[in-house]
C-alpha positions as CSV (number, residue, x, y, z in Angstrom):
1,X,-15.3,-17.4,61.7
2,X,-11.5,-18.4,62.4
3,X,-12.2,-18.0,66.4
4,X,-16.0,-17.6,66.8
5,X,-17.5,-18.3,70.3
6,X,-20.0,-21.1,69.9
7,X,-22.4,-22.8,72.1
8,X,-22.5,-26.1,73.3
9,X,-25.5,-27.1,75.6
10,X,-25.4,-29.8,78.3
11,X,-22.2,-31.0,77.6
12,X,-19.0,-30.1,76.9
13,X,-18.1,-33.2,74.3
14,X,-20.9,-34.7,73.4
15,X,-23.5,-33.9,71.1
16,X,-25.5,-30.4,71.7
17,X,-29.3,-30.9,72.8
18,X,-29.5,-27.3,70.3
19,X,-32.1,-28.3,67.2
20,X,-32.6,-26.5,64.1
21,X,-36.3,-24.8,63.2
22,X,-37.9,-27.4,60.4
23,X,-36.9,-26.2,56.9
24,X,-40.4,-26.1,54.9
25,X,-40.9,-27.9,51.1
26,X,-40.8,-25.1,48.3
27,X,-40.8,-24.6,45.2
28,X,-37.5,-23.9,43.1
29,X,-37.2,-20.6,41.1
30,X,-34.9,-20.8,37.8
31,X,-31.6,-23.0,36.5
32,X,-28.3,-23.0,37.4
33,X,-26.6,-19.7,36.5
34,X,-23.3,-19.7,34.7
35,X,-21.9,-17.5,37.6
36,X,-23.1,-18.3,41.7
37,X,-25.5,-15.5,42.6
38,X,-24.3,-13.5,45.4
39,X,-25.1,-15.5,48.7
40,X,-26.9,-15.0,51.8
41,X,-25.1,-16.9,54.6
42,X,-27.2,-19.2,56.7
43,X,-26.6,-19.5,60.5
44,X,-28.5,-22.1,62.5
45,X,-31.3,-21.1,64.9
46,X,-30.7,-22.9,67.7
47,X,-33.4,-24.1,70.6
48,X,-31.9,-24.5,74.2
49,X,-32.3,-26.3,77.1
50,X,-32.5,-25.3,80.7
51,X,-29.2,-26.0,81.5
52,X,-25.8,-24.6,82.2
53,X,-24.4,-23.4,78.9
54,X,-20.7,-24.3,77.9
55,X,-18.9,-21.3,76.5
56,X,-16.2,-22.6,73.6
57,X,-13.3,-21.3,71.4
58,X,-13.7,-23.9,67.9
59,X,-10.2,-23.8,67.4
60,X,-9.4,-24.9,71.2
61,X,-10.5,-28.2,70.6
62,X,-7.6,-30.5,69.7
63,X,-8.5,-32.7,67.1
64,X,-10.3,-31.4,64.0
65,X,-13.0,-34.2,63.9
66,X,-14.1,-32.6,67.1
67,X,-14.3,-29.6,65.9
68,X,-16.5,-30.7,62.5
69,X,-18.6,-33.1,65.0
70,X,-19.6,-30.1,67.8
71,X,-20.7,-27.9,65.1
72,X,-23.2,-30.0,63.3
73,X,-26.4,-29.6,63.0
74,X,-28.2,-31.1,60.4
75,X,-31.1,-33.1,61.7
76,X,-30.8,-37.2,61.2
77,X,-33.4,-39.3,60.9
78,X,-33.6,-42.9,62.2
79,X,-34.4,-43.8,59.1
80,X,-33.4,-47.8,56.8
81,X,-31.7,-45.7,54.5
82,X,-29.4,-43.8,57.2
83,X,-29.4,-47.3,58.9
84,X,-28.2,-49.3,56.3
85,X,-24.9,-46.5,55.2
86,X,-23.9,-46.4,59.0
87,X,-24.1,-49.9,59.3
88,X,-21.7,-49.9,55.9
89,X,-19.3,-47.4,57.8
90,X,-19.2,-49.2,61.0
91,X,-18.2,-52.8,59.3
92,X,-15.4,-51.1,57.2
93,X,-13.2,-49.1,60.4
94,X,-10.2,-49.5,57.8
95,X,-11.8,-47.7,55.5
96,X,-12.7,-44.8,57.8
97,X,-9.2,-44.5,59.2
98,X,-7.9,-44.5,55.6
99,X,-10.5,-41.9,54.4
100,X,-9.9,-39.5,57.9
101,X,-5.9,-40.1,57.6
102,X,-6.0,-38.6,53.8
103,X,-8.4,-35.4,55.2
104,X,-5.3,-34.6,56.9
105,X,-3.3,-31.7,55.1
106,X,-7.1,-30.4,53.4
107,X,-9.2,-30.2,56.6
108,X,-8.5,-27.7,58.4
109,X,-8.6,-25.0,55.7
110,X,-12.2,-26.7,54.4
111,X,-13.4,-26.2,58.2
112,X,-12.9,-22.8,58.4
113,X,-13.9,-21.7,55.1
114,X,-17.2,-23.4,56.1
115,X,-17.0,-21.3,59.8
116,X,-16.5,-18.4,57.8
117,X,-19.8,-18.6,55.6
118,X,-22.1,-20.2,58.4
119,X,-22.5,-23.4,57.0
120,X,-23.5,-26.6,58.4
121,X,-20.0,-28.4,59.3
122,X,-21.1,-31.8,58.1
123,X,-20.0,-30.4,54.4
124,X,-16.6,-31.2,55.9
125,X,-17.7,-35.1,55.0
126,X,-19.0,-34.5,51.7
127,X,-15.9,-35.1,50.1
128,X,-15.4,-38.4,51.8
129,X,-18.9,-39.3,50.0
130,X,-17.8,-37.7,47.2
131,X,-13.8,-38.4,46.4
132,X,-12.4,-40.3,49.8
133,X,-10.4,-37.5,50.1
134,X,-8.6,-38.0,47.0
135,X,-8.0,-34.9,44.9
136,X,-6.6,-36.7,42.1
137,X,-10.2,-38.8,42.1
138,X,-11.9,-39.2,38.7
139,X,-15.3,-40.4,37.8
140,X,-16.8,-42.7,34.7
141,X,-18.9,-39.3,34.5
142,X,-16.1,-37.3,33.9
143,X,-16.2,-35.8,37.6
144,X,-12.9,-34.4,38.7
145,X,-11.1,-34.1,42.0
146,X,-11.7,-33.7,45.7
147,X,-15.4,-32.2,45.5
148,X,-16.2,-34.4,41.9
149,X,-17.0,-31.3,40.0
150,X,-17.9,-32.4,36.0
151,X,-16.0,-30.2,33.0
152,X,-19.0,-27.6,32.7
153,X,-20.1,-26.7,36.5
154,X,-16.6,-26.3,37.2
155,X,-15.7,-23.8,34.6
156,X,-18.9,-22.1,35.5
157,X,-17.4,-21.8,38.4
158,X,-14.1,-20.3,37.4
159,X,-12.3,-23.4,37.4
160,X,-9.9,-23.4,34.7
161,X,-9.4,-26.7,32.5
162,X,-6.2,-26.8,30.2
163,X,-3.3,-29.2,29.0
164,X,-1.1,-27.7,31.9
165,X,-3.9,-27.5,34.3
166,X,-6.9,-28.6,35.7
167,X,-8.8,-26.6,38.6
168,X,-11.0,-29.0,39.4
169,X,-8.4,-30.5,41.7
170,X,-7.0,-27.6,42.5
171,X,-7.5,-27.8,45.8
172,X,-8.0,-24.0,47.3
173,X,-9.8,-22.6,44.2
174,X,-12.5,-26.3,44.2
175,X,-13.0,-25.7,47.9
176,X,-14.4,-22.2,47.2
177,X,-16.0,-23.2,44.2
178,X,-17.9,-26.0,46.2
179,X,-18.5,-24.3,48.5
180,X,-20.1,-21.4,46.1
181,X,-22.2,-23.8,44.5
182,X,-23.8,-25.1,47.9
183,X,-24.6,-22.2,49.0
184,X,-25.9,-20.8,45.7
185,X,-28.0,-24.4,45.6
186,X,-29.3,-24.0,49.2
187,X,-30.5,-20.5,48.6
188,X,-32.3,-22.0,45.6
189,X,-34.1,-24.6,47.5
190,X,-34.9,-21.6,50.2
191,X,-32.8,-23.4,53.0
192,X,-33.5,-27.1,52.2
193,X,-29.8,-28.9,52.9
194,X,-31.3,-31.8,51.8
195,X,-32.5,-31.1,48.6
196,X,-29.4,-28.9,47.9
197,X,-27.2,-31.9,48.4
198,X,-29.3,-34.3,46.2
199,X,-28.8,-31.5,43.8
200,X,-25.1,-31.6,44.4
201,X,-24.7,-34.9,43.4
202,X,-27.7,-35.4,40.9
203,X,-28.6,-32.2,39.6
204,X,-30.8,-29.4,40.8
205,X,-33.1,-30.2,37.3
206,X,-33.3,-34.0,38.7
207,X,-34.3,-32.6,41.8
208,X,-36.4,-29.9,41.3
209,X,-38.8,-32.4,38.6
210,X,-38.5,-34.6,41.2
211,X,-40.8,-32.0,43.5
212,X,-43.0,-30.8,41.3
213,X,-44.4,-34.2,40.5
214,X,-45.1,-35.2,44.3
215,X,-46.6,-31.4,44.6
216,X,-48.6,-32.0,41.9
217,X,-50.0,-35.9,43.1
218,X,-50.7,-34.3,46.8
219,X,-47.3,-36.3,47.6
220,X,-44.7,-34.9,50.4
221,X,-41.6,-32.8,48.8
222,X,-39.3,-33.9,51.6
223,X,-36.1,-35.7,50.2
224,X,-37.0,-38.8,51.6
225,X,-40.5,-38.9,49.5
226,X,-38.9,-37.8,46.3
227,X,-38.4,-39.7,43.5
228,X,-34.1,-39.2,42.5
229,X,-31.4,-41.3,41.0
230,X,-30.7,-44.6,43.0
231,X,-27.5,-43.5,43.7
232,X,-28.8,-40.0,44.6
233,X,-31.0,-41.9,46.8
234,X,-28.1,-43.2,49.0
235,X,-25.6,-39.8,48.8
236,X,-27.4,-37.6,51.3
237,X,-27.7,-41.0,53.7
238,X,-24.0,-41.6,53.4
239,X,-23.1,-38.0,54.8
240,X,-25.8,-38.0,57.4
241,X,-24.5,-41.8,58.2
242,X,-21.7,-39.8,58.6
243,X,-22.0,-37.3,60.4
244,X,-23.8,-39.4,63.2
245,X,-20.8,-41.8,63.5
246,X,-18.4,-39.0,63.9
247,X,-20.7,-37.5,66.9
248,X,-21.0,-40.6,68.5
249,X,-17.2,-41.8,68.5
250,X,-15.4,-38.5,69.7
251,X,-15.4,-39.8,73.1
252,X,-14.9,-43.8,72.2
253,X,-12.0,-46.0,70.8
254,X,-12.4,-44.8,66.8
255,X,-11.3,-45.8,64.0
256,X,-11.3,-42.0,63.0
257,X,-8.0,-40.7,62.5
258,X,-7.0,-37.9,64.7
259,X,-6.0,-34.4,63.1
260,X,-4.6,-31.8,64.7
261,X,-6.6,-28.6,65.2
262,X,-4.0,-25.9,63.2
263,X,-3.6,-25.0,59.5
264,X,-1.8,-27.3,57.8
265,X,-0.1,-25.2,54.2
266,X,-0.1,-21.7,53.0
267,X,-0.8,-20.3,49.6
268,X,2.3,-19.0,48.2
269,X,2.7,-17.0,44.3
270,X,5.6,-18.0,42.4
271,X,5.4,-15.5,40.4
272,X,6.6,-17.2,37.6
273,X,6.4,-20.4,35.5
274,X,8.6,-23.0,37.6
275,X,8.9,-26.5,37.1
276,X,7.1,-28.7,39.9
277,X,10.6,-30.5,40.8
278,X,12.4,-27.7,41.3
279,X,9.7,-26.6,43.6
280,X,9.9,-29.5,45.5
281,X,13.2,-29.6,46.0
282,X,13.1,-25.3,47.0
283,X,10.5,-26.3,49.8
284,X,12.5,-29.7,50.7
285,X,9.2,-32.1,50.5
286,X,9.1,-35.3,48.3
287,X,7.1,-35.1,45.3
288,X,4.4,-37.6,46.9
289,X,3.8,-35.2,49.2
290,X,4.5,-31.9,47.1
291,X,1.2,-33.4,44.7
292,X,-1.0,-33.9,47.5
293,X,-0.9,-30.3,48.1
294,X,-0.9,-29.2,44.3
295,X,-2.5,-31.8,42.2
296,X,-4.2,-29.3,39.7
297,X,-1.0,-29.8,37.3
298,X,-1.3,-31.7,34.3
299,X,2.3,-31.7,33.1
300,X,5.8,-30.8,34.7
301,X,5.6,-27.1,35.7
302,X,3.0,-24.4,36.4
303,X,1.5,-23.0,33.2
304,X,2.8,-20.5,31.3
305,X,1.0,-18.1,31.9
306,X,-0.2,-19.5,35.5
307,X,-1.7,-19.7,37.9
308,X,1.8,-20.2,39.6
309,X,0.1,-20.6,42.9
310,X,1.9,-23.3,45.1
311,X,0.5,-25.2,48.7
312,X,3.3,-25.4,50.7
313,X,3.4,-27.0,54.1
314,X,3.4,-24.0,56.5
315,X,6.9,-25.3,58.4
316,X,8.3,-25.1,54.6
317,X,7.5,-21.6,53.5
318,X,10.3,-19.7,55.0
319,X,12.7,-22.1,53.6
320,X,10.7,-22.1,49.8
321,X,10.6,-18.7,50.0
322,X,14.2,-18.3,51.1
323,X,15.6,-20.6,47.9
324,X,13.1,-18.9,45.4
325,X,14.8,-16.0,46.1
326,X,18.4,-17.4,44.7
327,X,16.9,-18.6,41.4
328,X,16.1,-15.8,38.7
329,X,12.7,-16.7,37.0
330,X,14.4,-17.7,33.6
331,X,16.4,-20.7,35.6
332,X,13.3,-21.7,36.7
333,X,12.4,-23.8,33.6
334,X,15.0,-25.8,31.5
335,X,15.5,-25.2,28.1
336,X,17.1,-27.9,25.4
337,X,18.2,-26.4,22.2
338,X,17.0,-27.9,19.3
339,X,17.7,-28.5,15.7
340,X,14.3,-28.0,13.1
341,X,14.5,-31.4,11.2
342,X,12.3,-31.9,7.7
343,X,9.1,-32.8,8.4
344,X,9.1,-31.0,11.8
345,X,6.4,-29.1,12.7
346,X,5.6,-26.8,15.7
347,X,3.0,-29.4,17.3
348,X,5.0,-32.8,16.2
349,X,8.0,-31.0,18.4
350,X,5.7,-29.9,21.8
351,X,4.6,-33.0,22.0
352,X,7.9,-35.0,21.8
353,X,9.3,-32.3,24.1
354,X,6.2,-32.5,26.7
355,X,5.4,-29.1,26.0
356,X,2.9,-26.6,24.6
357,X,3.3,-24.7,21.1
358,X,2.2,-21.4,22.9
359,X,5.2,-22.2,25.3
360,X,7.7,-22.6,22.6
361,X,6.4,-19.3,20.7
362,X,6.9,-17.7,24.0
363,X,10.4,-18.4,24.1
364,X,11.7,-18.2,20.6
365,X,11.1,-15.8,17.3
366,X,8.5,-17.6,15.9
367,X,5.7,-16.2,13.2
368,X,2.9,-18.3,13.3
369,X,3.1,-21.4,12.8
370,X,5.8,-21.6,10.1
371,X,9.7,-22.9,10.8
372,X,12.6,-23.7,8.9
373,X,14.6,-26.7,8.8
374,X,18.1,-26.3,9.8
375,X,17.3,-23.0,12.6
376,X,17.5,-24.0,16.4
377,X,14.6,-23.5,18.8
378,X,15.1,-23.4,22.5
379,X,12.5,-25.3,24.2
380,X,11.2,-25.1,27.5
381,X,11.4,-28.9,29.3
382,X,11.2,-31.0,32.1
383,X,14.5,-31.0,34.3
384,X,14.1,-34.8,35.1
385,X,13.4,-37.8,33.7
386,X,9.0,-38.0,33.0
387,X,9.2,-40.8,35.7
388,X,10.2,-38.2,38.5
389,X,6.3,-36.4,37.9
390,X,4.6,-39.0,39.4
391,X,1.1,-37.5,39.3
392,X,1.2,-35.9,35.9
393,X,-1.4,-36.7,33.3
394,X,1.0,-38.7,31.4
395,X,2.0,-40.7,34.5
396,X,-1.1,-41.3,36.0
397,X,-2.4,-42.7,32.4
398,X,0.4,-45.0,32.3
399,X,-0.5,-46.3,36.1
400,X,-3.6,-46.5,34.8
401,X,-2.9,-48.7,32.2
402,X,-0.5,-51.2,33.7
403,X,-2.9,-51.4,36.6
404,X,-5.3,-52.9,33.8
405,X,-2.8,-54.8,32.4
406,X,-2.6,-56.8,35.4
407,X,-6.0,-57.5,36.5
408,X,-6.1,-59.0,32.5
409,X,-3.5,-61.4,33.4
């Protein structure tokens, strides 16, 4: 819902008296599909008072964090667990500020696409548990990007994994593949947000053994009595934790930072391979802040054969678009001519070139895998120098490594 009416009882900015119905323990069905099952959109049954009702317009609101905070409605329990994360939160403000500051150019898209699918708002804050925000976030288990998906769920999910790309932090196509897979894992656990976010994080197969052995010693099958993964154990706290603080400091001095209610970039198609500073420079933002809004790219352009997909800044469009128009899709990659060397092969020469053997048969006669010493090839490469692609996979393994360097010292 971009502009749905929603209502707020007793007061206009503070937390609504409206309750959700109890969700009741079941039993799980089958295993995570390769592809999300079509899902059945969940809206929350509300319980009012008898008082005046406050009639409001989401998107009126001016800060963001407003708007995720009025919408919640997940039911938090005063419980040592939820005590001891928002105790964590509180005694670290610089942390929250940091963590609500970087939300900035993601949040407003991931609140509507959650308004649009009648989910609870307080999956706004998962990627703060998750990531921090950051969509170039990686994990020791191999969990990529803003919403931590691993290498399989996320191609099960349709996102792509390459040497020019990764879709994982891809920040439009992970938000709708998160969001797929909570839905899908909520209508598995027949409406239990709980147990669909300890799946999130742990594993519906954790969770689900998890239930069947308290069903079968007489034992509750709420989260709170299940058996799960220590840190499992403290992920759906840390959200709730969350999502408590951020009702009870919308009308106090907070360390939140303010967003502003309004979309923040556009999708825009390229059309055509283009190299990532060149599109920087078309849409007149730094490359900092041009990889914030596209940090699914491994290397120094869009891939080959795309996606070619760019975020841009929505007060940059018209000017990207406007420049794009001036440069003819073959200019929009450099090429260095090259002379075929004994010993050469088609590999040895993509890789000193930072580029792809499918990218150099693409633009030059080539049968198989088979060239002679002597002939030229035009190759497809970077316009700058490999510093200038700051967030590429080759630059942020070198960061990585002097960053190591140093703490050895």
């Amino acid at each position: 819902m971009n502009r749905a009416v929603f209502i707020l009882v007793c007061t206009l900015l503070t937390s609504s008296c409206a309750s959700l119905e109890p969700q009741k323990d079941t039993q799980l069905v089958s295993n995570h599909p390769q592809k999300p099952l079509e899902i059945q959109q969940q809206q929350p049954k509300f319980e009012l008072c008898p008082m005046q009702e406050t009639v409001l317009d989401p998107e009126s609101l001016p800060d963001l964090w407003q708007r995720v905070a009025l919408q919640s409605h997940l039911e938090i329990p005063q419980n040592k667990r939820v005590t001891a994360q928002k105790n964590w939160y509180l005694k670290h403000p610089k942390y929250l500020n940091r963590v609500t500051k970087r939300a900035a150019p993601y949040l407003y898209f991931i609140v509507t696409e959650i308004e649009k699918r009648g989910l609870p708002l307080e999956l706004a804050l998962l990627p703060i548990v998750e990531s921090a925000y950051d969509p170039f976030a990686y994990s020791h288990g191999r969990a990529s990007g803003m919403w931590q998906f691993i290498p399989g769920t996320g191609k099960g999910y349709g996102l792509k994994q390459n040497w020019w790309y990764d879709g994982r932090r891809d920040v439009f196509l992970s938000t709708h593949a998160a969001l797929d897979y909570l839905s899908y894992l909520n209508k598995r656990f027949k409406g239990n947000w709980l147990h669909a976010l300890a799946a999130y994080n742990s594993g519906q197969g954790n969770v689900r053994k998890a239930i069947r052995k308290n069903r079968k010693r007489g034992k509750p099958t709420d989260f709170w009595s299940l058996k799960l993964p220590k840190e499992t154990k403290a992920y759906v706290p840390k959200l709730l934790a969350l999502a408590e603080i951020f009702k009870n400091k919308m009308n106090q001095k907070s360390p939140l930072h303010q967003i502003n209610n309004e979309p923040y970039f556009a999708r825009v198609d390229a059309q055509f391979q283009i190299d990532l500073t060149l599109a920087s420079e078309l849409s007149e933002l730094s490359m900092e802040t041009f990889y914030q809004l596209n940090p699914a790219f491994n290397q120094w352009a869009t891939p080959p054969k795309g996606p070619h997909y760019l975020l841009i800044p929505i007060d940059k469009v018209a000017v990207f678009n406007e420049n794009l128009k001036h440069i003819p899709p073959k200019e929009r990659i450099a090429f260095k001519r090259y002379t075929i060397k004994n010993g050469d092969s088609l590999s040895q020469i993509a890789h000193r070139f930072s580029t792809s053997v499918t990218l150099l048969k693409m633009h030059n006669p080539i049968r198989g895998n088979n060239i002679r010493v002597g002939h030229s090839l035009m190759i497809p490469t970077a316009t700058k120098t490999r510093d200038r692609y700051l967030k590429s996979s080759n630059q942020r393994l070198l960061a990585k490594q002097n960053r190591h360097r140093k703490e050895k010292k």
